[in-house]
C-alpha positions as CSV (number, residue, x, y, z in Angstrom):
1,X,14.1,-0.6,94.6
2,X,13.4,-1.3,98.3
3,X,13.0,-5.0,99.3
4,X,9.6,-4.5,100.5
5,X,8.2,-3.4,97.2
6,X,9.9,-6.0,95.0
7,X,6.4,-8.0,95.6
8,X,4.7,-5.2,94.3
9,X,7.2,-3.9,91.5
10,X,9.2,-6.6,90.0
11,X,8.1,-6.8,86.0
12,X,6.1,-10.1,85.7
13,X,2.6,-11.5,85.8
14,X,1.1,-12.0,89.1
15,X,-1.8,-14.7,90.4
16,X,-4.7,-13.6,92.5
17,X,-6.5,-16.3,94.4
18,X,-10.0,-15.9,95.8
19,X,-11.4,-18.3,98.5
20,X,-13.7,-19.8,95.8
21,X,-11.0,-21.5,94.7
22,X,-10.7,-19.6,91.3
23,X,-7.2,-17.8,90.8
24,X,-6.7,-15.0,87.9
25,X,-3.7,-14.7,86.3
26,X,-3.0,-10.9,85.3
27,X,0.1,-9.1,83.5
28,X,0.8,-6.4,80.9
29,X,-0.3,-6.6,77.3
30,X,1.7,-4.2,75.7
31,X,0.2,-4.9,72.2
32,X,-2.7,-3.7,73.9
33,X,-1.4,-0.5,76.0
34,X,-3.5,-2.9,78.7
35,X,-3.7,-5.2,81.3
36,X,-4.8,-8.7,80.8
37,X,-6.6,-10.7,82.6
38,X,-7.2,-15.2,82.6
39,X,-8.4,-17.7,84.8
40,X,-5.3,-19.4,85.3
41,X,-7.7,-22.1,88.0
42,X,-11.6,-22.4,87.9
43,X,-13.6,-23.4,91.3
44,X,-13.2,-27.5,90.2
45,X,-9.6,-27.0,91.0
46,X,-8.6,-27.3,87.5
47,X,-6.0,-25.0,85.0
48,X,-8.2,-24.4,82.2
49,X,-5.4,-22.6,79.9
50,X,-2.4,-24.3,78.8
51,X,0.2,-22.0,79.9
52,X,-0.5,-21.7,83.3
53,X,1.9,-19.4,85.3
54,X,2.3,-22.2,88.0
55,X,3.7,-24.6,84.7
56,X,6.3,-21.2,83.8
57,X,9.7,-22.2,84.9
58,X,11.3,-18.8,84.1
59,X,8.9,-17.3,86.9
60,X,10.1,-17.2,90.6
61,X,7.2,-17.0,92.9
62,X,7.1,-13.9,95.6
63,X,3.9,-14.1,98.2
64,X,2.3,-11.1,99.3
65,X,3.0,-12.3,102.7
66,X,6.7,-12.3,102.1
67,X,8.6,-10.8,105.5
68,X,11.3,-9.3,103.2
69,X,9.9,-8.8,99.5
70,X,6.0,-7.3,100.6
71,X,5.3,-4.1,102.8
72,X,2.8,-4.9,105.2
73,X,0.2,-2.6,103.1
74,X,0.1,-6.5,101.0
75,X,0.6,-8.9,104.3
76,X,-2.9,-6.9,104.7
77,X,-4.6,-7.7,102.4
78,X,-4.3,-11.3,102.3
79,X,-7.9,-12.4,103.5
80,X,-9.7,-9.4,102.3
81,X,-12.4,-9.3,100.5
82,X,-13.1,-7.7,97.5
83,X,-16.0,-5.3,97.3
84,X,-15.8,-3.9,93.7
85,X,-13.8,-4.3,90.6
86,X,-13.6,-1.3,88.2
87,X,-11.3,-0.6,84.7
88,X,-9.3,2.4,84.8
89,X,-8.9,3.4,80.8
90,X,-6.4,5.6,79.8
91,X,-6.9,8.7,77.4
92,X,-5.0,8.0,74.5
93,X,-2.0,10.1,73.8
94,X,-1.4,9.4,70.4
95,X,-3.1,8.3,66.9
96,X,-1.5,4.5,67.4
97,X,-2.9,4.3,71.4
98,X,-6.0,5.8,70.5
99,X,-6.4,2.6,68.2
100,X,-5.8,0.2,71.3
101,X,-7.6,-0.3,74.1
102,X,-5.9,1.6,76.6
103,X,-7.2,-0.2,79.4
104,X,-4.2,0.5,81.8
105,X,-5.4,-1.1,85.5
106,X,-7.9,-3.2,86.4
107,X,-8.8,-2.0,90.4
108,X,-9.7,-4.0,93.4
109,X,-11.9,-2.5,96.1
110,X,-11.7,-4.0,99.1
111,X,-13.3,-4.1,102.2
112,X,-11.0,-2.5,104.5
113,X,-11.4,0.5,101.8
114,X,-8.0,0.3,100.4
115,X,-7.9,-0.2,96.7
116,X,-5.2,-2.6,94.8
117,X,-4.4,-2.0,91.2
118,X,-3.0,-4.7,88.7
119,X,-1.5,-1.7,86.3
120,X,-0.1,-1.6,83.5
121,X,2.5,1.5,83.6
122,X,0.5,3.3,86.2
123,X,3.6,3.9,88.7
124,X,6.2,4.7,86.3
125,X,4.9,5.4,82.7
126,X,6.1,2.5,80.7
127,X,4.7,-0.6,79.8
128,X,5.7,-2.5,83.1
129,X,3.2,-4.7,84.9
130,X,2.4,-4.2,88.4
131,X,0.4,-5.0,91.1
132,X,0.0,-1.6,93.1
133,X,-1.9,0.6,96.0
134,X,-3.4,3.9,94.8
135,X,-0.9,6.0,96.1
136,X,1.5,4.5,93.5
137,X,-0.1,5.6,90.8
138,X,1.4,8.9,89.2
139,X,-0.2,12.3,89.9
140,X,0.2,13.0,85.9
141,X,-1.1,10.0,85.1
142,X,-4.3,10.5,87.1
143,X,-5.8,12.9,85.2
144,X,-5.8,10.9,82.1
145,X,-7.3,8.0,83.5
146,X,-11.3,6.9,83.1
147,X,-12.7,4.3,85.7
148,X,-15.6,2.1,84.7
149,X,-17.1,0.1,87.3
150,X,-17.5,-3.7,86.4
151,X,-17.9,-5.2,89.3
C-alpha cells in the first residue's frame, strides 16, 4: 500500500466530525455484510456510548490531513460540506447474505461534488472497512450495488 492511502485503507473504524460538534463513529460489521454507524459525540460535547473510539487504546489515530498517510483527494475535503447521504446495498450473492442486510457503504455527497464512501469491502471484496472516493470502488462490484438516498 502507498503511504498516501494508508488514511484511506488501513482496516479500522474511522471518526467523522461535523462542525455541529457531533462526530460518527463508522466501521465494518461483518455479522452484518454492513457498515455501521454510532454517534461516538452528540452536539453537548458529550460521548454518549461507552466504547468510544477516542477511549480504544489499540487504535492509532491517522488525520485526513496527514502530509504522509492522506492523498490530498482527503486534505480536501476537510471543511466540506456534506450535501447528501445515501446507502449503497449490495445484491446478495448467496442464501446466508441474502439473510443480512447487505448494506455495504454508506456515501457522503459533498459540496465540491466529490463523493466519500465509508465501505464495507467496496475496494477489494472482503469484509475490510474503509473510508473511500468513488473511484475506489470495484467496477464488478458496481453493478451489484443499490443506492437509497437518506439524506
Amino acid at each position: 500500500m502507498a503511504s498516501k492511502d494508508v488514511f484511506s485503507l488501513t482496516c479500522g473504524p474511522a471518526a467523522i466530525a461535523f462542525d455541529s460538534g457531533v462526530i460518527l463513529g463508522v466501521a465494518s460489521d461483518p455479522s452484518k455484510n454492513s457498515v455501521s454507524v454510532w454517534v461516538e459525540r452528540d452536539r453537548a460535547d458529550l460521548s454518549v456510548c461507552a466504547g468510544t473510539l477516542s477511549c480504544d487504546e489499540e487504535l492509532h489515530p491517522i488525520s485526513a490531513n496527514d502530509p504522509k498517510f492522506a492523498s490530498s483527494f482527503w486534505h480536501r475535503v476537510i471543511g466540506a460540506q456534506v450535501r447528501a447521504i445515501s446507502l449503497l446495498v449490495r445484491k446478495p450473492r448467496t442464501a446466508r447474505l441474502a439473510e443480512l442486510p447487505n448494506e455495504v457503504g454508506l456515501c457522503f455527497l459533498l459540496d465540491s461534488g466529490a463523493r466519500v464512501i465509508a465501505a464495507h469491502g467496496l475496494h477489494d471484496d472482503s469484509d475490510d472497512f474503509a473510508i473511500i472516493q468513488d473511484d475506489f470502488v470495484l467496477e464488478r462490484i458496481c453493478a451489484e450495488l443499490n443506492e437509497v438516498q437518506i439524506g
